[in-house]
C-alpha positions in Angstrom: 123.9 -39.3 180.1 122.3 -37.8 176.9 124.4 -36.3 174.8 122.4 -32.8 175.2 123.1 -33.2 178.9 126.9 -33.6 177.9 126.8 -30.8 176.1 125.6 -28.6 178.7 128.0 -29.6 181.2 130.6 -28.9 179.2 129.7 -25.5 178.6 129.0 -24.8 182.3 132.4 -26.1 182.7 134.1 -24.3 180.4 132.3 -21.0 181.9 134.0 -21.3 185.1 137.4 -22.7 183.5 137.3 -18.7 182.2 135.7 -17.3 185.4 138.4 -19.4 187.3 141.0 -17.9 184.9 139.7 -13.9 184.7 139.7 -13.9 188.6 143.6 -15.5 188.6 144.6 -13.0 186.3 143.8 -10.3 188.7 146.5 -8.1 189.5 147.5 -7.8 193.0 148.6 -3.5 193.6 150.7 -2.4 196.2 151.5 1.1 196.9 154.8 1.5 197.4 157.0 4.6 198.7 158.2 6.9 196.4 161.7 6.7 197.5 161.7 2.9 198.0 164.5 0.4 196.8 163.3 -1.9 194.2 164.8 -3.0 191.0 162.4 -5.6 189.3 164.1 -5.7 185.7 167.9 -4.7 186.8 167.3 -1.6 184.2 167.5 2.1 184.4 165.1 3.0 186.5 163.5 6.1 189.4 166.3 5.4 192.1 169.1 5.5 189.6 167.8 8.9 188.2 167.7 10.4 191.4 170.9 8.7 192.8 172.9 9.8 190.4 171.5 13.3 189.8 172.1 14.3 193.5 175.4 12.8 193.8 176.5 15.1 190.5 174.8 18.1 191.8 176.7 18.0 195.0 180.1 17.3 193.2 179.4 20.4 190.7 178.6 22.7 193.5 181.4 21.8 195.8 184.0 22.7 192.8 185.8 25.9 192.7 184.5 27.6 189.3 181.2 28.7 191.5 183.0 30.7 194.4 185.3 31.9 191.1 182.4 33.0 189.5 180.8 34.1 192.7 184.2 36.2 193.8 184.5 37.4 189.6 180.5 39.0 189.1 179.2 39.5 193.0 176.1 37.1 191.8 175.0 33.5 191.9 175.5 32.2 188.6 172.9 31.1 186.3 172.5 27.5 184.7 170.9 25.6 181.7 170.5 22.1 181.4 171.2 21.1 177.6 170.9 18.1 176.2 171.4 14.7 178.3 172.0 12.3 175.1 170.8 8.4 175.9 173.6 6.2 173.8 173.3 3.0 175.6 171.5 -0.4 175.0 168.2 0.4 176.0 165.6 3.2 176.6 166.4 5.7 179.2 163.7 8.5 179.7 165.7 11.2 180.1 163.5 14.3 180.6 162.7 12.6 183.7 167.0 12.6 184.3 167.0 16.3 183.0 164.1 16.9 185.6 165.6 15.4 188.7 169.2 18.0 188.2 166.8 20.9 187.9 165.2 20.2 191.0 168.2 19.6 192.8 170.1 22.5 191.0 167.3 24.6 192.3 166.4 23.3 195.6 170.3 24.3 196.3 170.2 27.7 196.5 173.3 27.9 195.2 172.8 29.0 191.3 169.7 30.4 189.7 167.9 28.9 186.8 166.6 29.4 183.1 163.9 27.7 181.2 165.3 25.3 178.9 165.0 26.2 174.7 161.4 24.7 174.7 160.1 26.0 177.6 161.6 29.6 175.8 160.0 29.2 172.4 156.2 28.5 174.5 156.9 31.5 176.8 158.0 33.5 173.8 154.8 32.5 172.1 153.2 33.6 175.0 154.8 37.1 175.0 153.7 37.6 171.9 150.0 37.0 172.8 149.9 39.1 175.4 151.5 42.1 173.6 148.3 41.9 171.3 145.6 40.9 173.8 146.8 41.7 177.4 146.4 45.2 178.8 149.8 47.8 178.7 149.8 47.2 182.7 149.9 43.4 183.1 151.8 42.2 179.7 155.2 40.9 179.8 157.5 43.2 177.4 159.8 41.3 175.1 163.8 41.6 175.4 164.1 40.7 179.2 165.3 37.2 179.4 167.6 36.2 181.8 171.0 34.8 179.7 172.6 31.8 181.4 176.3 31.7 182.2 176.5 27.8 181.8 174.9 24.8 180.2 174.9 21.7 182.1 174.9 18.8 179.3 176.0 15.1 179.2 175.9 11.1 178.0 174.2 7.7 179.4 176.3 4.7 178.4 175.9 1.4 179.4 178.1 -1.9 179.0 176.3 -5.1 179.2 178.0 -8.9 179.8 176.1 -11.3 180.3 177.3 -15.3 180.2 175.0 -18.5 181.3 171.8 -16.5 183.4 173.6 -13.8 185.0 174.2 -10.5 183.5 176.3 -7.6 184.5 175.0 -4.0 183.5 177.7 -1.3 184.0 175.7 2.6 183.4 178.1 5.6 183.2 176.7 9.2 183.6 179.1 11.8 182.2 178.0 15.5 182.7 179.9 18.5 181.9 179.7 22.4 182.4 180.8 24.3 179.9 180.8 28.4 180.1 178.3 30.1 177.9 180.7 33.4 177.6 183.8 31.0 175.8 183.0 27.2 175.6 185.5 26.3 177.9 184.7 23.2 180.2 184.8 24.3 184.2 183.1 21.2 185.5 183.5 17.0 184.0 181.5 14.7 186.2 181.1 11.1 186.1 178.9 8.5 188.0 178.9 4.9 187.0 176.4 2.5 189.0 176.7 -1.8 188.5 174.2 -4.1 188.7 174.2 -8.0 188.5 171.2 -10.0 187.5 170.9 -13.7 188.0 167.6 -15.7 186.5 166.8 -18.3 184.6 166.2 -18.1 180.9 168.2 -14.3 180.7 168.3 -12.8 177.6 169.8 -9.7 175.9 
C-alpha cells in the first residue's frame, strides 16, 4: 500500500472514530414526573423542598397561636416569609424553598399573604408610575398595603460523615414564627431528613 493510500485511510478512519464518538455521546432524555422519587447525587434537591415545606406548614397551622389569633382579631392572620438563610456545606436554592411554603401557606386557606420586601419595592415602583401616567379611575393610590402580623423565617444546616465510599448527609430545617406586633416567637419548627450514599471513588 502507497503511503498516500495510508494516508487516506487513516483519515477516513479517524472520521468515523469521531462520528462513532459524537453519536455515543448523545444524551438519552427521559421525562420524568414532577413529583417522582429520584435522588441521583444524594444532595438537596425538588422532593426534599417540597417534603419538608408541607410537613412544616401543616405543623404551623395545626398550633394554637392561629385559633389565638383567630379568637383575639375575628380575622385570618396574615404572613410573610423572611429570609430562609442556607449555612450548610453546599448550595441550596432557596427561593425555590421560600416558593414551595408560600404555595402551601396559600393553598391552605388558613392565613392570607403579603408580597415579600422585593416584590413591595417593584410594586411600589409601580404605584408610582401609575400615579403619573394612569388615569384617576384605574391607578392604584399609595398608603394601602396590607401589614403582616407574622414573618415566617429560618436556617438549612447540614452535617456530613463520610468514611471509605459511603457518606451520611444529615439536613436540618429550622423555621420560626415570630409576631410582627412584639418579636416574640409563637411557632419553632424543625425537620431533619438523612440520606446515605454508597459509591465508589466518594469524595467531599
Amino acid at each position: 500500500m502507497s503511503t498516500r493510500c495510508f494516508r487516506n485511510l487513516l483519515s477516513v478512519l479517524l472520521v468515523l472514530s469521531l462520528v462513532a464518538g459524537v453519536a455515543a455521546c448523545k444524551p438519552v432524555v427521559k421525562r420524568e414526573a414532577v413529583d417522582s422519587v429520584k435522588d441521583l447525587s444524594g444532595k438537596w434537591n425538588d422532593v426534599d423542598s417540597r417534603k419538608v415545606s408541607q410537613e412544616m406548614i401543616q405543623d404551623v397551622l395545626s398550633q394554637r397561636w392561629l385559633s389565638k389569633f383567630t379568637s383575639k382579631t375575628g380575622k385570618m392572620p396574615t404572613v410573610i416569609v423572611g429570609k430562609v438563610r442556607n449555612l450548610s456545606h453546599e448550595h441550596i436554592n432557596t427561593r425555590t424553598f421560600i416558593a414551595d411554603i408560600e404555595r402551601a401557606l396559600i393553598n391552605s386557606g388558613e392565613v392570607s399573604f403579603v408580597a415579600s420586601s422585593e416584590e413591595r419595592k417593584e410594586i411600589r415602583s409601580e404605584r408610582k408610575d401609575q400615579d403619573l401616567h394612569a388615569s384617576e379611575e384605574s391607578r392604584k393610590e399609595m398608603g394601602n398595603e396590607a401589614g403582616a402580623d407574622f414573618m415566617l423565617k429560618g436556617t438549612i444546616n447540614t452535617i456530613i460523615d463520610a468514611i471509605e465510599g459511603e457518606q451520611v448527609r444529615f439536613y436540618q430545617v429550622d423555621l420560626t414564627l415570630i409576631d410582627l406586633a412584639n418579636n416574640r416567637k409563637v411557632w419553632v419548627g424543625q425537620q431533619k431528613i438523612k440520606k446515605s450514599i454508597e459509591r465508589s471513588g466518594l469524595r467531599l
